[in-house]
MARGU-693732 format. One record per residue (C-alpha): residue in one letter; x, y, z. Coordinates in steps of 0.02 Angstrom, whole numbers, padded with zeros to 5 digits, always signed. Example, Ala and Ser with C-alpha at 12.3 -4.5 7.8 and 13.67 -1.06 7.14 Angstrom:
A+00615-00225+00390S+00684-00053+00357
***
This chain:
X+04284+05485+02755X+04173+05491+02914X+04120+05653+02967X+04229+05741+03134X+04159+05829+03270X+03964+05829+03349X+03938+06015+03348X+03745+06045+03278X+03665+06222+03243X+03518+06304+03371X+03403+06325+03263X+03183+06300+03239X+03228+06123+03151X+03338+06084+03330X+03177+06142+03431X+03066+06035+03312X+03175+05896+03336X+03189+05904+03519X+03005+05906+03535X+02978+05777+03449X+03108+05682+03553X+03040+05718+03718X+02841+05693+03668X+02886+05526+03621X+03017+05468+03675X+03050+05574+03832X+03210+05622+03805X+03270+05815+03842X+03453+05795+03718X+03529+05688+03577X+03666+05587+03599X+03837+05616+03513X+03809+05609+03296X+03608+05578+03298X+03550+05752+03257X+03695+05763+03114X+03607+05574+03059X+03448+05659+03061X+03471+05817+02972X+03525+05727+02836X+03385+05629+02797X+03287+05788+02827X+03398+05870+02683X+03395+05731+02573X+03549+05679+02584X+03617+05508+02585X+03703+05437+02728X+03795+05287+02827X+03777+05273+02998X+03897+05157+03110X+03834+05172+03298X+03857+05036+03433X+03713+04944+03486X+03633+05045+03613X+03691+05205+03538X+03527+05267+03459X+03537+05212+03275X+03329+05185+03274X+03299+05374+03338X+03405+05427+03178X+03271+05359+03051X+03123+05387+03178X+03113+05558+03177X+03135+05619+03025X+02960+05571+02956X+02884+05663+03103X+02994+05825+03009X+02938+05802+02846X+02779+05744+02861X+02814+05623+02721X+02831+05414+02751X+03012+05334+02771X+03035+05166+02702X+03124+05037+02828X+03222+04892+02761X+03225+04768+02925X+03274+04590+02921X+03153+04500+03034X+02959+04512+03070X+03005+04494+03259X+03129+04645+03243X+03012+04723+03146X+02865+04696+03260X+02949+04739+03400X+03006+04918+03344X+02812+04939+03274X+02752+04929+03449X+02879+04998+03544X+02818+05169+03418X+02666+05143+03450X+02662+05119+03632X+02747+05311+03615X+02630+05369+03512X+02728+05359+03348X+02608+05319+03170X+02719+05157+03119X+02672+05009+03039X+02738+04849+02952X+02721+04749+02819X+02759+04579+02824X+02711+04378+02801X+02660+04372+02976X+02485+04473+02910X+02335+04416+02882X+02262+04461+02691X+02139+04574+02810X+02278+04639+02913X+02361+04683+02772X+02229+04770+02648X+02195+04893+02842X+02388+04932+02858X+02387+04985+02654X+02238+05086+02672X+02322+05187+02823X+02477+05218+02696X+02346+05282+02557X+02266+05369+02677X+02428+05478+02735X+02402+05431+02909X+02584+05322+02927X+02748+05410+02959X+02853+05245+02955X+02832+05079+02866X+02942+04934+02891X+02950+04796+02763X+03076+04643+02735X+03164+04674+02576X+03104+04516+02512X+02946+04607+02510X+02985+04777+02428X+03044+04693+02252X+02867+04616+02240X+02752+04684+02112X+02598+04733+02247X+02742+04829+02363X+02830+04906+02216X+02642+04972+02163X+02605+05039+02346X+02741+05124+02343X+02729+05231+02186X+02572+05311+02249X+02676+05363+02437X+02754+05522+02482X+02927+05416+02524X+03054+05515+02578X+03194+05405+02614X+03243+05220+02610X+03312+05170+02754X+03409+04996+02757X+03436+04948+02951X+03565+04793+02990X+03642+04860+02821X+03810+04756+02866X+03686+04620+02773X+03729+04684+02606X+03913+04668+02622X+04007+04527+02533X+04134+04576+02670X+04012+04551+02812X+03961+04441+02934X+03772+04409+02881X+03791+04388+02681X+03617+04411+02605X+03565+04401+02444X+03404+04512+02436X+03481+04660+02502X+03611+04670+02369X+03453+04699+02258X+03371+04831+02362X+03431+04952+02213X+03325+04906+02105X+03175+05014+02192X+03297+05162+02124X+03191+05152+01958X+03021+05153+02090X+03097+05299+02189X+03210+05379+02095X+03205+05536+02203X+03206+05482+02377X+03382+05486+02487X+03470+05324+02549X+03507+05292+02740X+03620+05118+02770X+03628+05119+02967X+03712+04955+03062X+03820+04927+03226X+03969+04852+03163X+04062+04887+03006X+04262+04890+02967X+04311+05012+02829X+04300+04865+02703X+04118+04822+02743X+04087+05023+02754X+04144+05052+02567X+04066+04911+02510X+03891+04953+02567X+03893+05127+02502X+03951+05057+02335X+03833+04911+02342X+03687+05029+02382X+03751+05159+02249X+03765+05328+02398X+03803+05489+02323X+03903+05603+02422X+03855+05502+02582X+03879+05578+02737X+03979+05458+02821X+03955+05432+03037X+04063+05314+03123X+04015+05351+03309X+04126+05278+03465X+04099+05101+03423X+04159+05068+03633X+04016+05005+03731X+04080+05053+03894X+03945+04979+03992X+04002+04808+03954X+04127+04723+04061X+04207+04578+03934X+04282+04409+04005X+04352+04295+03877X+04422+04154+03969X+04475+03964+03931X+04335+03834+03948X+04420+03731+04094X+04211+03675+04151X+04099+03738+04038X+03942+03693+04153X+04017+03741+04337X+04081+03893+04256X+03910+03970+04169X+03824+03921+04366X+03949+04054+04434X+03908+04176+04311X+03722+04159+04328X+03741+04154+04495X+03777+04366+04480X+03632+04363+04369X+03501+04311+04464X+03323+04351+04416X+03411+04455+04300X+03384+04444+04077X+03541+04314+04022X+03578+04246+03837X+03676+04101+03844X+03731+04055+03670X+03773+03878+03612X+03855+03831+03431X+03712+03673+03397X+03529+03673+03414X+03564+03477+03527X+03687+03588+03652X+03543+03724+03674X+03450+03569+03731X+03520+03483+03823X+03606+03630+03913X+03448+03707+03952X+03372+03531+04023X+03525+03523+04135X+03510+03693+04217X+03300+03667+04242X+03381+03504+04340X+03478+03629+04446X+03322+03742+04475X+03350+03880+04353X+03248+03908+04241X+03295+03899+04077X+03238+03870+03889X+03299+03820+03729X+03278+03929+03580X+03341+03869+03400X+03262+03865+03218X+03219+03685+03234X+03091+03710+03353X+02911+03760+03291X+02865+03924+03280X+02744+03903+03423X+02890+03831+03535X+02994+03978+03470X+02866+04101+03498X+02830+04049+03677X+03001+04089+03733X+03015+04241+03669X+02861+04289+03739X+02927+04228+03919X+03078+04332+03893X+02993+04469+03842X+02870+04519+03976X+03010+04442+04087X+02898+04279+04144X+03080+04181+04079X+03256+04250+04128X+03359+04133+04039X+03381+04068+03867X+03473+03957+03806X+03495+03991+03603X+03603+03967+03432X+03614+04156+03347X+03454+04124+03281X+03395+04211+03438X+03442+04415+03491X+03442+04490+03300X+03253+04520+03326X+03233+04549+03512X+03236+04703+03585X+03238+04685+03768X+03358+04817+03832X+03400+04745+04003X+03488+04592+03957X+03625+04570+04087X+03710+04473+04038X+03785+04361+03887X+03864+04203+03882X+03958+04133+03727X+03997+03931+03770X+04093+03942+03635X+04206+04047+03509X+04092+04156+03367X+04166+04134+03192X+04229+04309+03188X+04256+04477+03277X+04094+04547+03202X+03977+04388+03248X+04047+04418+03447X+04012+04596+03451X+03824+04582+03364X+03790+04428+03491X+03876+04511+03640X+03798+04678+03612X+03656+04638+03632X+03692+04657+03833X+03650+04796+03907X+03535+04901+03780X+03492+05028+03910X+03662+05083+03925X+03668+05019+04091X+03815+04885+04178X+03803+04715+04073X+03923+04571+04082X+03983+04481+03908X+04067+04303+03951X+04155+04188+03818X+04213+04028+03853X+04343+03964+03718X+04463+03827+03659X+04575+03825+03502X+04478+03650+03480X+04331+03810+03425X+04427+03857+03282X+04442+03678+03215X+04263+03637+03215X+04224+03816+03145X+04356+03791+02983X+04259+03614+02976X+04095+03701+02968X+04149+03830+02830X+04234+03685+02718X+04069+03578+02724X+03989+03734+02685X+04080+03807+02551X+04095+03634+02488X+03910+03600+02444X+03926+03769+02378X+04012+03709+02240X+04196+03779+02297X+04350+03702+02343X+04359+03801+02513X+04295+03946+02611X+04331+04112+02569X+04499+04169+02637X+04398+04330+02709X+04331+04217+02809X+04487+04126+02868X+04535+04277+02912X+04408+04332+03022X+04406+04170+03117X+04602+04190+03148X+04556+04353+03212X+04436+04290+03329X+04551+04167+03386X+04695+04298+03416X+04561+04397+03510X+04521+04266+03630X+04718+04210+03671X+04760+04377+03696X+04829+04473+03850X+04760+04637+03794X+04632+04760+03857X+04475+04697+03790X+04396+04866+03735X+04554+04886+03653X+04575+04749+03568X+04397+04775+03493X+04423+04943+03446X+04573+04925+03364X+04496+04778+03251X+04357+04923+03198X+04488+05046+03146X+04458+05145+03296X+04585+05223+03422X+04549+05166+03633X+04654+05306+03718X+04611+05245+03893X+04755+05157+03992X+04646+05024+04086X+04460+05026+04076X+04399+04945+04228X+04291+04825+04108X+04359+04668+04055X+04454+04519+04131X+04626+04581+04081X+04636+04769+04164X+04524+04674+04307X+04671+04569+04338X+04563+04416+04352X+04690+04314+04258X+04773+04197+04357X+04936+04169+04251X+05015+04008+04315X+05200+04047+04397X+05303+03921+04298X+05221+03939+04129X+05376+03895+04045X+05408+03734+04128X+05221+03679+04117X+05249+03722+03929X+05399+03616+03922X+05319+03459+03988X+05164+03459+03860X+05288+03503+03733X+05385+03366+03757X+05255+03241+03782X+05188+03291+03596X+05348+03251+03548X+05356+03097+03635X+05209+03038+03528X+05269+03088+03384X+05111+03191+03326X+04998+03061+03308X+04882+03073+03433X+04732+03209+03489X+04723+03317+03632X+04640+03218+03759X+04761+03078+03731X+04914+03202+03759X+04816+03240+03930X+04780+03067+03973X+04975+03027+03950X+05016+03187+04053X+04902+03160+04189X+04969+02969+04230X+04795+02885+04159X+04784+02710+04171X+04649+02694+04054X+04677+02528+03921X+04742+02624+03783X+04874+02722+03863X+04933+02530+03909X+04901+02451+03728X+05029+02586+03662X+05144+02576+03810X+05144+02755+03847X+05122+02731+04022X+05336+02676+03991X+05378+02856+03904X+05483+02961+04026X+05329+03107+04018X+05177+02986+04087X+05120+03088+04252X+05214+03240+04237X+05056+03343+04254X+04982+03206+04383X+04882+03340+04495X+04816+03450+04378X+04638+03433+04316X+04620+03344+04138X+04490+03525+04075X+04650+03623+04160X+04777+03515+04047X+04660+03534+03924X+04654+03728+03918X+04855+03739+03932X+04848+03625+03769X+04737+03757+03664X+04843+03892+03729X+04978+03829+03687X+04912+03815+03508X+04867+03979+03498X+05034+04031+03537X+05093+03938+03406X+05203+03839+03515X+05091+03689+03436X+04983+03655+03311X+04833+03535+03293X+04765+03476+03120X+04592+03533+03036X+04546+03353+03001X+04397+03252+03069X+04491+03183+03194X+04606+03307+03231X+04783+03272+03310X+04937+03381+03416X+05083+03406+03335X+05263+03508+03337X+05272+03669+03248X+05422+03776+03187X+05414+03866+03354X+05418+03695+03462X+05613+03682+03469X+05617+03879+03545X+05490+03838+03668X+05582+03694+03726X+05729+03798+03750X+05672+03914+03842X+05687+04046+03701X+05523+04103+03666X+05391+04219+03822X+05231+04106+03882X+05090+04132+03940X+04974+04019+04049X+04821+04075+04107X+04675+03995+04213X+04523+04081+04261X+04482+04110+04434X+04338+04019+04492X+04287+04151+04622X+04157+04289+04604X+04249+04444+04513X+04252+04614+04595X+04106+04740+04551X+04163+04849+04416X+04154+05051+04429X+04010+05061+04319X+03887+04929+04415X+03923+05045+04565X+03903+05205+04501X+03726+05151+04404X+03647+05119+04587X+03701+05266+04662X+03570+05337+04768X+03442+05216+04699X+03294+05133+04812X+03342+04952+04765X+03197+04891+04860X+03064+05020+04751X+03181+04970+04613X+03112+04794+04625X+02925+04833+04659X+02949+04953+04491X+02994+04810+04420X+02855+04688+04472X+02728+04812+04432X+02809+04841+04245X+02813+04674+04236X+02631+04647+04278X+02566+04768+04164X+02674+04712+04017X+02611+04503+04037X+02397+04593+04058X+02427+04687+03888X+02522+04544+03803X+02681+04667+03779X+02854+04662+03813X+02902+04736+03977X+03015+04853+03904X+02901+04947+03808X+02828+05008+03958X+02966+05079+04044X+03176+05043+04025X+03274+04973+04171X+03362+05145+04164X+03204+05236+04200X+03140+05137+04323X+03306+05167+04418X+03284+05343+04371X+03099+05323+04479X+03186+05246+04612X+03301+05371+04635X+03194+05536+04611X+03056+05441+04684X+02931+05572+04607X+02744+05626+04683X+02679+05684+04534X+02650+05685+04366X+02737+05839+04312X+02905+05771+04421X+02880+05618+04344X+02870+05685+04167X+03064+05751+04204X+03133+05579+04219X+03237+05519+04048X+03131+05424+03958X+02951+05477+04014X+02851+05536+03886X+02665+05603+03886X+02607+05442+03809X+02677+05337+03935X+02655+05466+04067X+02447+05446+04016X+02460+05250+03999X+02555+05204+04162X+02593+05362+04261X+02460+05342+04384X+02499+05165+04435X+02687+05190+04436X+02666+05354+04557X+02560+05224+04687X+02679+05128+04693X+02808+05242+04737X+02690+05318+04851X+02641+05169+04944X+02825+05115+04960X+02864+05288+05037X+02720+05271+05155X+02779+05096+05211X+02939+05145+05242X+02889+05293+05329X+02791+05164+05446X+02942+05042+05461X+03033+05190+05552X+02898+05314+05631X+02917+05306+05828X+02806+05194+05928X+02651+05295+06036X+02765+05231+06198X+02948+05308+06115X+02862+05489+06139
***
């Protein structure tokens, strides 16, 4: 059972820890469960560690080695992830390094020696990697401490990532038969959380399930009435800001991203089809913040880091609860106001059970899992749902939401605009489905409904059946929505077929009568309503500074070939602008300055905020002839 309460002892390991946090990470206090995380690698105990993305997970396995004085192993999925946490420690003046096919033979013989050599405190490594024969070698002659396996919802059968190398990560038990175990990821149920400590064989684990509610977020699921004028107005409350936008085919990332660049955004695509230099150059841009928006399949946001990411954008329905709350966590890093948009249809779920039968098919079975299933009904429920969205989310990860309304998603927004005479609206499709007799798709139904007068509705005379027009002034993507919600309800049902068609249900009849509560919902096109926690992150700051922070973080970050958040967070530089410090030792007081950075950038940041002080001071002094 997880472990209750965040109380921690006072003691000389608590100073040593907090040193360690503030010289290089330049933080003054833990957050809520990482010391408890920490202390038990320190006393060799095995642990799992559920914390929401953004929560601190890394600083759990980070500082432990720095304790010790031994070398923690780090179990990490992807070079780029990996790569990205190596310099982000070294840019704080952390002894990390990684091992990984990205190296050179060279590269790799220097980053061995510095193991041998005691001089690394972390080593990251893929785990396809650690069962080779050279790794397995290397590490018999290293003080390891621990194994740490990050992303460690990977080894789950129950999870959302299945993959087969980590279920073998036991095997470096007869290596290290000594060390402790660590499994840290950001989403688990109770399933996947007993299945990875009895995958990875804990002992007496010390089990932390933090607050899985990323408050920070503000969630809008909402039906995809027009896909492309809808993600315009949510970039347009993005601008110049870090936006994912993710796509469920590599040709949609495409041609998405081609039709925003014709609308003077700039946008890429990002997908696994592209070469690695194409791939590469993106992230880059996105990185040191030279590209703002990218256009992706989930192959992109696992390995990047960048904490300001504003926002997220899901054009369609994930395959489960767990897939939406990886992709759409990855907003807002910094802890700071993010926005997570999904735009859905029931017509999601279709092409998603189509997917999973192809798949499982060449698999050799004669259908998906019904975990799976599962999980894709419970995305779907999510989506058609007139819950809180915090909620909702919490209650699918076993955890209680005691908050009435939390002034973060569509629903407790009240941006729902529910349509007056749902029932009647219901009614008319209802009837229309009936009318053709459950043989024809969607976007015939709205065709009939809408008074087309395209050929076909003639050929088949349905222009003669007593529903043709009945929805004649509403938009077809409006008609379209109503459809899939209806379907969701369960008021109708649609078939999982190539070529799927509308048809009755059991429920129809009690629709029809007027028997069964509807719903209609259709999302209002207008900019939403700043929520509480965009307002109370600016308070007080120098927006103005804020930007010229910026510029100059970004500068520095594209001359040493770096991603702009490893020089300074958003969060900090708001913190700048704020307490708009004159020198060094004030700036060393603001979260997240360490003496590292305070030696690598403090100088230029303080002339900044200097000069900006001085110009404003200008802007406002009286004139020689005011005196």
């Amino acid at each position: 059972m997880p472990e209750s309460g965040s109380t921690t002892r006072r003691d000389a390991t608590t100073e040593a820890l907090l040193s360690a946090l503030k010289s290089h990470w330049g933080f003054d206090a833990f957050r809520p469960w990482q010391e408890q995380a920490i202390r038990s690698a320190i006393d060799g105990r095995d642990s799992l560690v559920v914390l929401p993305t953004g929560g601190g997970k890394s600083l759990c396995y980070q500082i432990p080695p720095l304790i010790h004085h031994g070398v923690d192993l780090v179990v990490s999925p992807l070079i780029s992830l990996m790569k990205d946490q190596v310099d982000g420690l070294r840019a704080s003046g952390y002894p990390a390094v990684a091992l990984h096919s990205g190296l050179s033979e060279a590269e790799r013989n220097q980053v061995e020696r510095a193991i041998q050599r005691g001089e690394v405190r972390l080593l990251y490594a893929a785990p396809e990697r650690l069962l080779s024969s050279r790794m397995r070698l290397l590490l018999e002659d290293t003080d390891v401490r621990s194994i740490v396996v990050d992303e460690a919802h990977c080894i789950s059968q129950w999870g959302h990532d299945f993959r087969p190398e980590y279920r073998r990560l036991t095997e470096l038990r007869s290596v290290l038969p000594n060390v402790s175990w660590h499994a840290f990821t950001a989403t688990a149920t109770r399933l996947v959380q007993e299945d990875i400590v009895q995958q990875l064989r804990l002992t007496d684990p010390l089990v932390i399930v933090g607050d899985g509610d990323r408050a920070n977020l503000v969630y809008r699921i909402l039906p995809r009435v027009e896909p492309r004028t809808q993600l315009l107005e949510v970039l347009s409350r993005h601008v110049g800001e870090a936006v994912i936008v993710y796509c469920l085919s590599r040709k949609e990332t495409e041609t998405l991203a081609a039709w925003l660049q014709q609308r003077d955004i700039h946008a890429m695509p990002y997908h696994a089809g592209l070469s690695p230099k194409a791939r590469q150059k993106t992230q880059n841009a996105f990185m040191q913040e030279r590209l703002h928006v990218v256009v992706a399949t989930v192959a992109f946001g696992m390995g990047i880091d960048r904490s300001d990411v504003r926002c997220v954008v899901h054009m369609a329905m994930p395959k489960s609860i767990e897939h939406y709350q990886q992709e759409a966590g990855r907003a807002g890093r910094d802890g700071l106001e993010a926005e997570c948009v999904l735009l859905y249809s029931s017509a999601d779920a279709i092409r998603w059970r189509q997917l999973m039968t192809r798949s499982a098919v060449e698999a050799g079975q004669d259908g998906p899992p019904d975990h799976q299933l599962e999980a894709l009904d419970r995305m779907q429920r999510l989506c058609a749902s007139m819950r809180c969205r915090h909620a909702a989310l919490a209650d699918y990860f076993d955890q209680s939401y005691p908050k009435r309304s939390c002034d973060a998603c569509d629903i407790c927004l009240e941006e729902c605009s529910l349509i007056p005479e749902a029932a009647v609206v219901a009614q008319k499709i209802i009837s229309c489905v009936a009318r053709l007799q459950g043989r024809f798709g969607a976007a015939h139904v709205v065709d009939v409904l809408r008074g087309s007068r395209k050929e076909r509705i003639r050929q088949w005379r349905h222009d003669q059946l007593s529903v043709y027009g009945l929805l004649a002034g509403a938009p077809a993507p409006v008609v379209q929505s109503f459809i899939a919600q209806l379907i969701d309800q369960g008021a109708l049902g649609r078939t999982h077929d190539d070529r799927p068609v509308v048809h009755l249900t059991e429920k129809s009849a009690s629709y029809l009568r007027g028997e069964q509560e509807v719903t209609l919902r259709r999302p209002k096109m207008e900019t939403p309503r700043a929520d509480r926690n965009t307002e109370r992150d600016w308070e007080d700051v120098d927006r103005s500074l804020f930007e010229k922070l910026r510029a100059l973080r970004r500068t520095i970050a594209q001359d040493r070939q770096s991603p702009a958040y490893l020089v300074f967070s958003d969060q900090t530089l708001r913190e700048l602008a704020r307490r708009q410090p004159a020198t060094k030792a004030q700036m060393l007081e603001v979260k997240g300055v360490g003496p590292k950075k305070l030696d690598d950038f403090g100088d230029a940041f303080l002339r900044c905020i200097i000069q900006e002080n001085e110009s404003a001071s200008g802007k406002h002094a009286p004139s020689s002839s005011d005196d």
